[in-house]
SEPASE-21165 format. One record per residue: residue in three letters; x, y, z of N, C-alpha, C in turn; chain; residue number from 1. Coordinates in steps of 0.001 Angstrom, whole numbers. Each point is the difference from the previous one (the first is absolute). Layout:
<nodes>
ala; X; Y; Z; X; Y; Z; X; Y; Z; A; NUM .
...
</nodes>
This chain:
<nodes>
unk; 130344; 126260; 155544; -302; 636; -1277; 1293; 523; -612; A; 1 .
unk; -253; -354; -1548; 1563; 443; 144; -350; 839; -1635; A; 2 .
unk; 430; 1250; -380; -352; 379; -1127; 1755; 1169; -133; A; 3 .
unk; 367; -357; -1183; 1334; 643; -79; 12; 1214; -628; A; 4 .
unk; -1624; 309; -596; 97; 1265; -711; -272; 1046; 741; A; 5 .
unk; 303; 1238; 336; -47; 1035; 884; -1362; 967; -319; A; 6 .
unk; -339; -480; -1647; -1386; 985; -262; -845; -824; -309; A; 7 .
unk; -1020; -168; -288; -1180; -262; -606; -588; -107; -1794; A; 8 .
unk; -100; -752; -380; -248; 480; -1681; -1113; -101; -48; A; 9 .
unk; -295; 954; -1026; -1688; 275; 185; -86; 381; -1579; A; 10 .
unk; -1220; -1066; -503; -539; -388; -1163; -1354; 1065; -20; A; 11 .
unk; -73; 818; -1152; -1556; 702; 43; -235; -877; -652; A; 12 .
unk; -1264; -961; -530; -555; -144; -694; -1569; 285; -866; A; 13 .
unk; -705; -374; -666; -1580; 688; -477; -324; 206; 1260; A; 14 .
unk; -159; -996; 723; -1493; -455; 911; 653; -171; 1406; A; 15 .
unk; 1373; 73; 41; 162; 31; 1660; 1708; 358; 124; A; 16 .
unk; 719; 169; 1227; 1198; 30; 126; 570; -1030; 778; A; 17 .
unk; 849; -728; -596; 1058; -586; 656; 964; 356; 683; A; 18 .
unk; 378; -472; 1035; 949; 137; 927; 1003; -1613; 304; A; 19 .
unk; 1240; 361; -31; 1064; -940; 361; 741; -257; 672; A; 20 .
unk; 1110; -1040; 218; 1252; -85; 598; 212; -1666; -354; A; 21 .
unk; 1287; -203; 731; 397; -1188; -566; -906; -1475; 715; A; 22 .
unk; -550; 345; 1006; -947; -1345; -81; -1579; 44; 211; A; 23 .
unk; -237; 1271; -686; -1444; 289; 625; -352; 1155; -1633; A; 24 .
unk; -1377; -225; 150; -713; 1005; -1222; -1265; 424; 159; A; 25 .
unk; -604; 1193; 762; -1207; 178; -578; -774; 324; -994; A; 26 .
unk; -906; -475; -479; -1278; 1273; -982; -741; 347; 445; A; 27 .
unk; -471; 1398; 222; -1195; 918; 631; -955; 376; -1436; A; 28 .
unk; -835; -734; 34; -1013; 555; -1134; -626; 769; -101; A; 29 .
unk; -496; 917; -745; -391; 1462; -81; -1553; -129; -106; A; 30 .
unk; -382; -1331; -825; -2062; 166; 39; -160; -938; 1218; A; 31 .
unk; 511; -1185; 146; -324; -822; 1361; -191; 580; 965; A; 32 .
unk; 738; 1235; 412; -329; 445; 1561; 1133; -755; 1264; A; 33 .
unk; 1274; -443; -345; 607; -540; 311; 1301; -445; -279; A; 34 .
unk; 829; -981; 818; 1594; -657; -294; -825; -951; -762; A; 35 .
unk; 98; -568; -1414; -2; -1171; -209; 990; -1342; 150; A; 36 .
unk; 830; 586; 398; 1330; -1490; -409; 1279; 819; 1143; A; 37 .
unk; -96; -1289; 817; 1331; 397; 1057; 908; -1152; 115; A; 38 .
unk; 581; -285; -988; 677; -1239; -252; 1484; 84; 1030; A; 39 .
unk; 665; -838; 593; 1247; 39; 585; 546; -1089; -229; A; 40 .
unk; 1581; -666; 348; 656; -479; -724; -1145; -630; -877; A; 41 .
unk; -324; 124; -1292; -428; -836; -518; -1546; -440; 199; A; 42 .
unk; -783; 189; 1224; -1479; -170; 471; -910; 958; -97; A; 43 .
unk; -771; -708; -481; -1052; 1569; 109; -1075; -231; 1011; A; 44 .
unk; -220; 959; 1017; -842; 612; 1129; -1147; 330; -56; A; 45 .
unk; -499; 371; -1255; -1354; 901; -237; -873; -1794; -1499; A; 46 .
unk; -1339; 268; 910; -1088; -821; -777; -808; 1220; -569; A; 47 .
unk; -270; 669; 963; -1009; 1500; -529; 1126; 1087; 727; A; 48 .
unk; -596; 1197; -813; 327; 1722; 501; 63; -58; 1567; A; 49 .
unk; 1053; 235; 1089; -1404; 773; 1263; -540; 1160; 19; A; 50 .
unk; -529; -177; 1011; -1339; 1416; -513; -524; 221; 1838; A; 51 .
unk; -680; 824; 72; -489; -41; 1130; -952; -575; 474; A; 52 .
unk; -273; -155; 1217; -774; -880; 779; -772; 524; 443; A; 53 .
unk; -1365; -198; 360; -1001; 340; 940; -823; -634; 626; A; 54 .
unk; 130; -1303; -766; -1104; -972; 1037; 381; -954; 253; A; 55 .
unk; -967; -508; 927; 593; -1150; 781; -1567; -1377; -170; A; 56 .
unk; 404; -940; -496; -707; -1003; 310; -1684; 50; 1155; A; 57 .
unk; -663; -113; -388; -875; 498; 1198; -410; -1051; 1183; A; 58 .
unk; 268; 674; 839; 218; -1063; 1598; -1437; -322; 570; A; 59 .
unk; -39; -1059; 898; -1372; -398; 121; -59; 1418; 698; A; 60 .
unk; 745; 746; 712; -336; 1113; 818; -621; 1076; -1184; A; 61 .
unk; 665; 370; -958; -10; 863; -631; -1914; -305; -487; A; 62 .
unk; 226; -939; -608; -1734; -316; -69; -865; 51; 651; A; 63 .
unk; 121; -431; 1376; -1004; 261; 1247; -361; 1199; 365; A; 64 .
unk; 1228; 1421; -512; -83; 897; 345; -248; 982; -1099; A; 65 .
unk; -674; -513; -1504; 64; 963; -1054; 1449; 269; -511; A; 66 .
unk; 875; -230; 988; 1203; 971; -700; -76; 123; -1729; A; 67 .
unk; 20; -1562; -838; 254; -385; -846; -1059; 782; -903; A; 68 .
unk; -1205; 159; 235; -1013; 969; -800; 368; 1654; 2; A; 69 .
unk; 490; 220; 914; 130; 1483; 163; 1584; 273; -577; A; 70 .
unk; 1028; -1098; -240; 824; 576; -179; 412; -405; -1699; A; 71 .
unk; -1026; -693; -299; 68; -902; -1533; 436; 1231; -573; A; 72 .
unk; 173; 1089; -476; 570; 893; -1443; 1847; -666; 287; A; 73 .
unk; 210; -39; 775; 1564; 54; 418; 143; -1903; -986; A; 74 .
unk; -1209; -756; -170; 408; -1000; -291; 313; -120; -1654; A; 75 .
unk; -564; 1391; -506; 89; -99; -1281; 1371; 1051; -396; A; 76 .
unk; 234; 594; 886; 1135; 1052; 14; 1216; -1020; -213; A; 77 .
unk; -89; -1310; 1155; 1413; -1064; 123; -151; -850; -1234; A; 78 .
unk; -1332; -501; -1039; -177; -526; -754; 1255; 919; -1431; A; 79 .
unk; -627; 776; -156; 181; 920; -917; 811; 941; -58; A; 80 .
unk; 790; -88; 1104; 1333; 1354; -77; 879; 401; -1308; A; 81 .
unk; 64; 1296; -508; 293; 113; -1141; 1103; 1623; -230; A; 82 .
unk; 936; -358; -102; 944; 1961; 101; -874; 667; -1124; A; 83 .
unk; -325; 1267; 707; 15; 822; -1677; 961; 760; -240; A; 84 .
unk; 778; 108; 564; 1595; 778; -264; 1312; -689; 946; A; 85 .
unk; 946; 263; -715; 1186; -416; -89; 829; 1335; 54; A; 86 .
unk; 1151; 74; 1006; 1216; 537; 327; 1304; -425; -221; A; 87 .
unk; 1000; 211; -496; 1266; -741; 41; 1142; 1349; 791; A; 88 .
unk; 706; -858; 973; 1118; 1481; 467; 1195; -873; -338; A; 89 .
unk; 677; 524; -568; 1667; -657; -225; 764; 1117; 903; A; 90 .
unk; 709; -1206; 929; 1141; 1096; 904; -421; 1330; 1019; A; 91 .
unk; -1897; -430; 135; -575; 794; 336; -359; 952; -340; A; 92 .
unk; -155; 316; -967; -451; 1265; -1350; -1248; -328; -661; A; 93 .
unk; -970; 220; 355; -1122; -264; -1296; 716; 419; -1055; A; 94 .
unk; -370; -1003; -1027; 190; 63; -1824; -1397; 27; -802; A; 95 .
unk; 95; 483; -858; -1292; -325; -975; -516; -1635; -85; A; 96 .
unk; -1302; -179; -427; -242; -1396; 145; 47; -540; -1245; A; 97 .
unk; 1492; -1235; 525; 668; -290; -1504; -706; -1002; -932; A; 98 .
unk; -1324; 402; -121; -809; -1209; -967; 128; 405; -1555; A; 99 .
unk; -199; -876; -1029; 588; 72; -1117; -902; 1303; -680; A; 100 .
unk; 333; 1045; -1028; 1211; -384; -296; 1590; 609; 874; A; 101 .
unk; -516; 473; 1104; 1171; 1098; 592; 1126; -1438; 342; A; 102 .
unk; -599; -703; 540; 1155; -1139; 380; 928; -516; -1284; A; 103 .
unk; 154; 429; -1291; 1115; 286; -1052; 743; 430; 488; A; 104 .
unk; -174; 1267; 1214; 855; 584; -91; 1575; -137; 1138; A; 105 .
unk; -852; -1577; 291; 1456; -1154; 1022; 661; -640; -696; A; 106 .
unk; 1181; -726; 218; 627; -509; -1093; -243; -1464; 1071; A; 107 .
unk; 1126; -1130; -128; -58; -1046; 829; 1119; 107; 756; A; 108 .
unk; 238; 1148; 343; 959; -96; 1278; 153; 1496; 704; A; 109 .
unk; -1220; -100; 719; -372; 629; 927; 213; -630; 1575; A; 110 .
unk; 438; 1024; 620; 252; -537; 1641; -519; 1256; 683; A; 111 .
unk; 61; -628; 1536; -675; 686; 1045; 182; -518; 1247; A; 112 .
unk; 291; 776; 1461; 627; -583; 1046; -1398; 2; 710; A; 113 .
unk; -1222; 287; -835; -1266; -28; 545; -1022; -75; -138; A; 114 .
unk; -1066; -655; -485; -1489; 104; -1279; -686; -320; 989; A; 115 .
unk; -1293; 916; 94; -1349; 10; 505; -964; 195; -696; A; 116 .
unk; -1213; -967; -164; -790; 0; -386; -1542; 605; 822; A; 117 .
unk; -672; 457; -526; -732; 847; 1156; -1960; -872; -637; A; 118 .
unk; -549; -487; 830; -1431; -383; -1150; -994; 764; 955; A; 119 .
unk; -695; 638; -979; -1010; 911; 882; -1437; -563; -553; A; 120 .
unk; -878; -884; 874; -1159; -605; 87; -1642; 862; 968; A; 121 .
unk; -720; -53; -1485; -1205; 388; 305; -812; -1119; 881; A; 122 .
unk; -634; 65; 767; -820; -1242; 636; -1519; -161; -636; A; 123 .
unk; -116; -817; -256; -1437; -202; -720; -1234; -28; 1230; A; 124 .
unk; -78; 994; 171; -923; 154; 1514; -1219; 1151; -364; A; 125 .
unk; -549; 609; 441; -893; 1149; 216; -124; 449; 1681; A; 126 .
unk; 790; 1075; -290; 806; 751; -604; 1579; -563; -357; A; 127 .
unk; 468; 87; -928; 1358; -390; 72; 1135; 625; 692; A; 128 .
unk; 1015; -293; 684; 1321; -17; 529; 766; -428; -841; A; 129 .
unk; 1719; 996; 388; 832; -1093; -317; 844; -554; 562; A; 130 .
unk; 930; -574; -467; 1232; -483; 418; 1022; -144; -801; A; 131 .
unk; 1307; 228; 222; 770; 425; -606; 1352; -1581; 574; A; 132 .
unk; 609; -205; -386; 714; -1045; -173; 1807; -103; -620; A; 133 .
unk; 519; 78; 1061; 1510; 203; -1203; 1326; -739; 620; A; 134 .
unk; 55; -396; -654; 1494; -698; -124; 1212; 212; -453; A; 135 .
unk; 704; 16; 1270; 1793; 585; -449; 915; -1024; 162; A; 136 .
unk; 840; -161; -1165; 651; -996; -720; 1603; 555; 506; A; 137 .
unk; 188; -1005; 668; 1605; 730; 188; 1144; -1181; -876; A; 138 .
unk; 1195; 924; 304; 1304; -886; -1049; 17; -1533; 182; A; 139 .
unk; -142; -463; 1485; -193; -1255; 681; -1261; -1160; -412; A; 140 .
unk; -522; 733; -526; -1186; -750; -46; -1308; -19; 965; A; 141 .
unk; 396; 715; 1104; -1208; 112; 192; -1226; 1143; 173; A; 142 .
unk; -1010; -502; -79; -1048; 747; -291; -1146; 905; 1728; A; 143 .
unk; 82; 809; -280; -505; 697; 1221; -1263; 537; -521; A; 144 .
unk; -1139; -239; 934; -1716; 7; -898; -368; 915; 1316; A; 145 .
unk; -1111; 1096; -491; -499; 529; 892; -1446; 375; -438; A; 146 .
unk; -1057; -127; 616; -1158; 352; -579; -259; 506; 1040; A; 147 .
unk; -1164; 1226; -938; -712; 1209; 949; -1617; -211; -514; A; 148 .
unk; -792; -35; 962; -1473; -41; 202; -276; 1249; -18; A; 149 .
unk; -939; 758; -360; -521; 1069; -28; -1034; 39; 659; A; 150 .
unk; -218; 331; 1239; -1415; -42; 435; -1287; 958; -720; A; 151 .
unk; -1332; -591; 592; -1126; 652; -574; -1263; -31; 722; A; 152 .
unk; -194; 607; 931; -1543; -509; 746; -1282; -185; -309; A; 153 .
unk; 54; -82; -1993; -1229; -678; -380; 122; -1184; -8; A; 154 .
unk; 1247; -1042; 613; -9; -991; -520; -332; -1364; 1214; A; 155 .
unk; -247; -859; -97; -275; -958; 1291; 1677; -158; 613; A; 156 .
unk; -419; -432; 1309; 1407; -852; 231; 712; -1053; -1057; A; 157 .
unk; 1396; -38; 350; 258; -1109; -665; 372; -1060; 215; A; 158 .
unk; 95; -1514; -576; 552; -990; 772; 1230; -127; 211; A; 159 .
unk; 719; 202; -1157; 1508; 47; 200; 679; 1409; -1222; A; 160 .
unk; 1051; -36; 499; 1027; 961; -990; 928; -346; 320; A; 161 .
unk; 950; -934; -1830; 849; -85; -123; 796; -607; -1468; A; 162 .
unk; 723; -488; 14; 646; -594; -1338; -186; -1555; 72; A; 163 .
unk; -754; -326; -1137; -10; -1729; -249; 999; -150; -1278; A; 164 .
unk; 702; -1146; 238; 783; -544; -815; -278; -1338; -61; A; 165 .
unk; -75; -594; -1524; -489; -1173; -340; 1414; -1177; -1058; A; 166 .
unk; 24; -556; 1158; 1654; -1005; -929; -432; -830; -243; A; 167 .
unk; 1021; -383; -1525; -478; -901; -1171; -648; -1680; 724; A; 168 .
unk; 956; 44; 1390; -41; -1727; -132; -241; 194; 2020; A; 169 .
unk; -401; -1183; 529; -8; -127; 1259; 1276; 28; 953; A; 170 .
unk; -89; 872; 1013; 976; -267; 938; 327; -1326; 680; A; 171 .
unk; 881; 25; 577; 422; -1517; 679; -211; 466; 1192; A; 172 .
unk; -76; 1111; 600; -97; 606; 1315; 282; 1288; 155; A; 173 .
unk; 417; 1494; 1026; 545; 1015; 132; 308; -377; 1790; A; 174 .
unk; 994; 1055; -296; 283; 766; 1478; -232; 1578; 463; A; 175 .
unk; -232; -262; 1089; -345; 1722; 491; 357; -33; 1712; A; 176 .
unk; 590; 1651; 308; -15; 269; 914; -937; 602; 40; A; 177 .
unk; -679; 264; 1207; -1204; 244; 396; -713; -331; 1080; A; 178 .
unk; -1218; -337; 259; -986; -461; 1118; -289; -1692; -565; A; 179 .
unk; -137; -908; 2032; -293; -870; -1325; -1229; -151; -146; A; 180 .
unk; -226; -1267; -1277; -1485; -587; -195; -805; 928; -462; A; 181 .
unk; -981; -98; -422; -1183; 1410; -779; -243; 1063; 955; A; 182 .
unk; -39; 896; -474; 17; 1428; 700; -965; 490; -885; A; 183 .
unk; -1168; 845; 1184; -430; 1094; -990; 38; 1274; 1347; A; 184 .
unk; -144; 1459; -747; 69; 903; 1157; -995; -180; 867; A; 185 .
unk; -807; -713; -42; -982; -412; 1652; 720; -965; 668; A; 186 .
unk; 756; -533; -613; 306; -1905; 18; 1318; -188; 119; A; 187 .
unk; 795; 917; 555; 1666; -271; 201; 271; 482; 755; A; 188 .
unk; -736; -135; 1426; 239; -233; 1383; 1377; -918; 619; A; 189 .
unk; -524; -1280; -385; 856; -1015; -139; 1093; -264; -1137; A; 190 .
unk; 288; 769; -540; 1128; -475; -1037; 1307; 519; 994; A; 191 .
unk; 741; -982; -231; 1690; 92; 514; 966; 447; -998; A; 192 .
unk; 576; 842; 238; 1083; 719; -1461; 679; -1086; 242; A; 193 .
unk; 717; -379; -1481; 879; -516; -334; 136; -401; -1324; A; 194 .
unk; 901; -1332; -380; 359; -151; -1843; -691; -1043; 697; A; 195 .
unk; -1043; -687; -1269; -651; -1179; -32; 352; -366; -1909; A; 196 .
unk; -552; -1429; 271; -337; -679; -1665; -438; -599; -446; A; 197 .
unk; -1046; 255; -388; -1041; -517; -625; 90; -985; -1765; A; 198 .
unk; -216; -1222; 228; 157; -1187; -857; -1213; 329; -916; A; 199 .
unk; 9; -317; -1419; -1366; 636; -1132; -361; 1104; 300; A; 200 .
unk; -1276; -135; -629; -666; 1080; 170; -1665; -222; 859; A; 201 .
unk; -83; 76; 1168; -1183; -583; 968; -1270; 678; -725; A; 202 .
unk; -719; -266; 154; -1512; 163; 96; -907; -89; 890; A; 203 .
unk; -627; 684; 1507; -631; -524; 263; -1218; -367; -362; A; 204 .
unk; -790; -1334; 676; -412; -769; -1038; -1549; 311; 1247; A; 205 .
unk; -799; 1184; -676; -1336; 703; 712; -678; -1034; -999; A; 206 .
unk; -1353; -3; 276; -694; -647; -162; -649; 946; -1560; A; 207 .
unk; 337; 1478; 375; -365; 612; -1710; 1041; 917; 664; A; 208 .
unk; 721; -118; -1308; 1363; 467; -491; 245; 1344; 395; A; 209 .
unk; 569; 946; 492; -211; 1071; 321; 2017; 706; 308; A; 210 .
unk; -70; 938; 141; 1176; 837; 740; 842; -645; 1109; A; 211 .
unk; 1461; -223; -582; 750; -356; 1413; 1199; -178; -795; A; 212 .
unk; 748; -629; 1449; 1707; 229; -482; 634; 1347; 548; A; 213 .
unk; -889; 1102; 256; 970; 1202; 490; 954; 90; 874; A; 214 .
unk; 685; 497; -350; 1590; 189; 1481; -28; 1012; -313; A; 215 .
unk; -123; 860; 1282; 377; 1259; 734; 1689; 625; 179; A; 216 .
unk; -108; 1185; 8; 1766; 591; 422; 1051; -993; -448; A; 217 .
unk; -345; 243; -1314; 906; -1177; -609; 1290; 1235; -252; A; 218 .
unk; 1307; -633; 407; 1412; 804; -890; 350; -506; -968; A; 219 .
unk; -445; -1033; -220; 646; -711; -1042; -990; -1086; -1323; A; 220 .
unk; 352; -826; -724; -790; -1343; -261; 814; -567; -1569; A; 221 .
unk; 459; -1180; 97; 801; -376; -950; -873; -1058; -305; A; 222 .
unk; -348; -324; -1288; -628; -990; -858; 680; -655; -932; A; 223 .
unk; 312; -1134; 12; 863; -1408; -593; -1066; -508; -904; A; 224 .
unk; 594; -21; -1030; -674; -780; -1188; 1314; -1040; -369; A; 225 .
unk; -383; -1110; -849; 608; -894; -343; 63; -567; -1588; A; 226 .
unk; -1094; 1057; -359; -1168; -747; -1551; 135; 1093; -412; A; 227 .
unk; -106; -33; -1609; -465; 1366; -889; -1241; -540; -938; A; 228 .
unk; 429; 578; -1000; -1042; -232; -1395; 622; -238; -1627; A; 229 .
unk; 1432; -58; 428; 546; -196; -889; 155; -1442; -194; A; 230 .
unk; -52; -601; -758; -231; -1678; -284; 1336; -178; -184; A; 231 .
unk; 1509; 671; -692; 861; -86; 412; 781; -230; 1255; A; 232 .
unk; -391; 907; 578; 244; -140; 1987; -399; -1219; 633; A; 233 .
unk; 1070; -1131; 221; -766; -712; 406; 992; -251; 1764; A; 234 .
unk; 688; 808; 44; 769; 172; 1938; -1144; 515; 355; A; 235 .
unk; 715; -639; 817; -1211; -161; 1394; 545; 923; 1456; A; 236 .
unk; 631; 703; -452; 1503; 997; 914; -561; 953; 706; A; 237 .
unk; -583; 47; 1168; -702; 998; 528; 253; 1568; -291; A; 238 .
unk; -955; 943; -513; 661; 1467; -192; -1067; 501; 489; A; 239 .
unk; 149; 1190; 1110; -633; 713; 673; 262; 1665; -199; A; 240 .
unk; -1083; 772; 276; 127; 1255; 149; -879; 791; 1509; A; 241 .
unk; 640; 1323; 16; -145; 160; 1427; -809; 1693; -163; A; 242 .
unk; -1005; -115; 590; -1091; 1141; 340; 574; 1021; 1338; A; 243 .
unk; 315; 688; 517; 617; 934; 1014; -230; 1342; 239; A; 244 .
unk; -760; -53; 982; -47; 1898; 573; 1016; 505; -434; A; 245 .
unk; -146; 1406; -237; 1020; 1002; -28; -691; 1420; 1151; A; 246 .
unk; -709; -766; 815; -83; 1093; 1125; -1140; -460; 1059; A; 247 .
unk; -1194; -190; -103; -537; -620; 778; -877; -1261; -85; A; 248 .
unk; -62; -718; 454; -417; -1323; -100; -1412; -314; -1120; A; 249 .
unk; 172; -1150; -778; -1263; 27; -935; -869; -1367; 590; A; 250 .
unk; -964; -307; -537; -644; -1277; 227; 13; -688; -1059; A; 251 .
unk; -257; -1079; -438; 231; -717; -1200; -939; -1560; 538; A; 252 .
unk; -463; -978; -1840; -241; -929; 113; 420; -948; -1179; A; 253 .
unk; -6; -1071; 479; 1153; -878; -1680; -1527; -574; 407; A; 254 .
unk; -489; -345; -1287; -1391; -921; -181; 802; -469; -1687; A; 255 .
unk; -964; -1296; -362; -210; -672; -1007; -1116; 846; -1129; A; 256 .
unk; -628; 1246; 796; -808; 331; -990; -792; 1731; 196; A; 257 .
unk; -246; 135; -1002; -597; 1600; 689; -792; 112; 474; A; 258 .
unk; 22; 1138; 373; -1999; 470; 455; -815; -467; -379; A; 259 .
unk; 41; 252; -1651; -1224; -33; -528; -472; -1705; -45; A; 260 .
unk; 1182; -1040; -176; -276; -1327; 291; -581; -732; 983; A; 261 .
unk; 844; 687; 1236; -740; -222; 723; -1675; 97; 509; A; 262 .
unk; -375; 1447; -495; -1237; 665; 71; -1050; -821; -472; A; 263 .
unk; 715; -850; -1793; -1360; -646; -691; -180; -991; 754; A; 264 .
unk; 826; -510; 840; -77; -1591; 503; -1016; -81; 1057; A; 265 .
unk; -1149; -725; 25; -357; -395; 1159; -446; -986; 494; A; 266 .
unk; 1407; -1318; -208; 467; -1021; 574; 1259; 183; -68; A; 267 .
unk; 608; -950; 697; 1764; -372; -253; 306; -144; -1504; A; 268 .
unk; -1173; -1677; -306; 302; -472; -1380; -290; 567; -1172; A; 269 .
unk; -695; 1406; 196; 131; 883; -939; 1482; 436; -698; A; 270 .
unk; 587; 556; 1035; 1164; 771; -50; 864; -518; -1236; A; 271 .
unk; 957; 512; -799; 709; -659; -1214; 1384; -529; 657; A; 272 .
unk; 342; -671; -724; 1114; -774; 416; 1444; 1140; 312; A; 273 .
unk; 1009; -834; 1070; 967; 1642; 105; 918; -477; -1374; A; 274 .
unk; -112; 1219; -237; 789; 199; -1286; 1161; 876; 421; A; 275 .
unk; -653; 952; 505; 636; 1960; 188; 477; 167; 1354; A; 276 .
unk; 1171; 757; 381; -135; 718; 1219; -423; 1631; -200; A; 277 .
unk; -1218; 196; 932; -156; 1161; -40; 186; 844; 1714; A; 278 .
unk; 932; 777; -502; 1282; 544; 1064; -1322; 1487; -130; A; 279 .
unk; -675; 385; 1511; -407; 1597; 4; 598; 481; 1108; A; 280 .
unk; 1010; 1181; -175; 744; 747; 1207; -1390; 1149; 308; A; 281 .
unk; -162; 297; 934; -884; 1128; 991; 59; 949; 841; A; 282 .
unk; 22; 1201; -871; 217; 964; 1267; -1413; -315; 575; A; 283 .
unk; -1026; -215; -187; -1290; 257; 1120; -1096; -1152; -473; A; 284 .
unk; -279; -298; 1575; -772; -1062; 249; -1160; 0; 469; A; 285 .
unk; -1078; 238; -206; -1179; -333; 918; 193; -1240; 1412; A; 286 .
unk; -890; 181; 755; -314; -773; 996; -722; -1107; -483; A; 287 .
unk; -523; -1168; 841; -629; -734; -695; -1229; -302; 1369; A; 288 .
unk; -85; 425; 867; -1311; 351; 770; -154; -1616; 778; A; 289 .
unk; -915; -216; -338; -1181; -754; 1279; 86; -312; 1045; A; 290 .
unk; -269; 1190; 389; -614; 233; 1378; -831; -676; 864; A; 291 .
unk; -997; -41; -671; -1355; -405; -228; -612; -914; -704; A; 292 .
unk; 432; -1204; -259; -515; -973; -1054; -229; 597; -1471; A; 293 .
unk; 1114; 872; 96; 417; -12; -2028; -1284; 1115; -69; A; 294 .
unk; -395; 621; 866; -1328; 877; -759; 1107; 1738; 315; A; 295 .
unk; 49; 283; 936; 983; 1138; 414; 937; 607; -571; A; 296 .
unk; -103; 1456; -192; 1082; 455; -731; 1458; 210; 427; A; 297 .
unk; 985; -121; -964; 1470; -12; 551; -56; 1269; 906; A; 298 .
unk; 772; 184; 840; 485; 883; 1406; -214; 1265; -1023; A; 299 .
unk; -251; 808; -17; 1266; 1484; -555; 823; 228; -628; A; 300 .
unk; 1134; -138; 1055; 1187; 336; -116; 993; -1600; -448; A; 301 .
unk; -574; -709; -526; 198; -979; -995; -943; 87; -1891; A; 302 .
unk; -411; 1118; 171; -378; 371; -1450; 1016; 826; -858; A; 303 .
unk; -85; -173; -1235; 848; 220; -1027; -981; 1654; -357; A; 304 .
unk; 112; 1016; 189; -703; 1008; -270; -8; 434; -1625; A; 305 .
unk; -891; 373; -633; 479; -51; -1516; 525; 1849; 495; A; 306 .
unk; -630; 707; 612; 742; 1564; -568; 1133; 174; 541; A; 307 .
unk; 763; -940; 220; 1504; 152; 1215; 1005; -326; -1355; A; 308 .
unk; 527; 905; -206; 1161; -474; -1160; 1006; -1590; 611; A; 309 .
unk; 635; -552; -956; 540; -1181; 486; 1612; -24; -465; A; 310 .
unk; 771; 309; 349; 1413; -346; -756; 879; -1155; 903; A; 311 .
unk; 261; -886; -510; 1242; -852; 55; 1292; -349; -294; A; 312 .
unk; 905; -493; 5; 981; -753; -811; 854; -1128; 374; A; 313 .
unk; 516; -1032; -596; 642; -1227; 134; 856; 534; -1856; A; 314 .
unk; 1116; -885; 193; 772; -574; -760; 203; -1486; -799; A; 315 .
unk; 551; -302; -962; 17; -1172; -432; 1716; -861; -17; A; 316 .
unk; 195; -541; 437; 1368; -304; -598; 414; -1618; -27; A; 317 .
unk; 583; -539; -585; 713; -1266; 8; 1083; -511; -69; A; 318 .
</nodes>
């Protein structure tokens, strides 16, 4: 990475703030609930906002065992995630929130050795929780994300908690250190640490479409794209970016598609063609159970508790 400017320039604009350097640019939008645009040399990273995560595809286990009925509000929470407030800290200082008309009061050459964006999300649940979401932008370019779960013991367990990210065009493959082969916290007995690499983006191919792909105690996970959306772009030059703890290990899955795609499908040949990589990092995982011929509930101490607050963090960099 190579960036020669020592600060950051930072654009207020109406509806969101920009952030810079010499080969990288974000926009954090102020009604989306999110980064819209994380372009680097030249590529852009972001198809949609990310936002938080909560569900997971429902597993033949999860069905055998209700999970999927008892924990459905969380499916409309991951549908529908939405900030109702916005934070900005420059240099670590909360500032007023520079939406128009106060953002007059920037000129176009503003800098900063630091911009954080903070998104604070209501959950569309009964009762609602929140979660709070923020991202710190350093001189380098890269981006350090941390989200906090708020626990609540009116609420069911959950399937997952974490950040989905959805890129414009398909991966050619990723790498990760980690465990190998699919891991879930019942199910990574057998995983061997190490760097593995994984070619596309796999699918396993269940008979109705459901949850998979997870890797466990992941430190790391770099995703190679080759394609954009620009009809100009026509190299074919592999450019990758890299997902990374900044303290204790996350779980993560590169799929061709989200939750919710997966969820409507129930065949293979349903499913839509891969278009997207959709990259979800995880602080927390449910179990995935069967015990018992898919009727049995996950262990315990493989449940996602909703009143247990949740905080994580990973980094972004390339």
């Amino acid at each position: 990475m190579v960036n020669t400017s020592k600060q950051l320039h930072v654009i207020y604009g109406d509806g969101g703030i920009g952030v810079g350097g010499d080969q990288f640019h974000y926009i954090f939008n102020y009604t989306r609930g999110g980064m819209e645009s994380m372009v680097v040399n030249g590529r852009e990273w972001l198809y949609r906002e990310p936002k938080p995560t909560f569900w997971r595809a429902t597993t033949d286990n999860d069905r055998g065992n209700g999970f999927s009925k008892k924990s459905v509000q969380w499916y409309g929470a991951d549908m529908f995630a939405n900030a109702d407030k916005v934070d900005i800290k420059i240099n670590n200082k909360l500032i007023d929130f520079p939406s128009a008309p106060l953002n007059n009061n920037y000129s176009n050459h503003e800098f900063a050795d630091q911009v954080e964006v903070i998104y604070h999300y209501q959950t569309l649940t009964i009762p609602s929780t929140t979660v709070d979401v923020s991202y710190v932008v350093s001189s380098n370019g890269e981006i350090t994300i941390h989200a906090h779960y708020t626990g609540n013991d009116q609420l069911p367990d959950l399937p997952v908690f974490g950040m989905r990210f959805v890129m414009p065009t398909a991966a050619t493959g990723y790498e990760y250190a980690g465990l190998s082969g699919e891991t879930y916290p019942d199910r990574m007995a057998g995983g061997i640490p190490g760097e593995y690499k994984v070619d596309g983006l796999p699918v396993t191919n269940y008979m109705v479409p459901q949850d998979c792909g997870v890797h466990m105690q992941t430190d790391w996970v770099t995703v190679t794209r080759n394609s954009t959306k620009d009809n100009s772009d026509h190299a074919e030059t592999p450019f990758s970016l890299t997902f990374e703890k900044t303290g204790a290990p996350f779980a993560f899955s590169c799929l061709p598609y989200t939750a919710e795609e997966l969820e409507n499908a129930t065949h293979q040949e349903e499913l839509p063609l891969t278009r997207r990589t959709v990259v979800s990092i995880l602080g927390a995982v449910r179990g995935v159970g069967g015990i018992d011929s898919w009727g049995r509930d996950v262990e315990a101490k493989y449940h996602i508790p909703a009143e247990k607050d949740i905080d994580f963090e990973f980094k972004i960099s390339w």
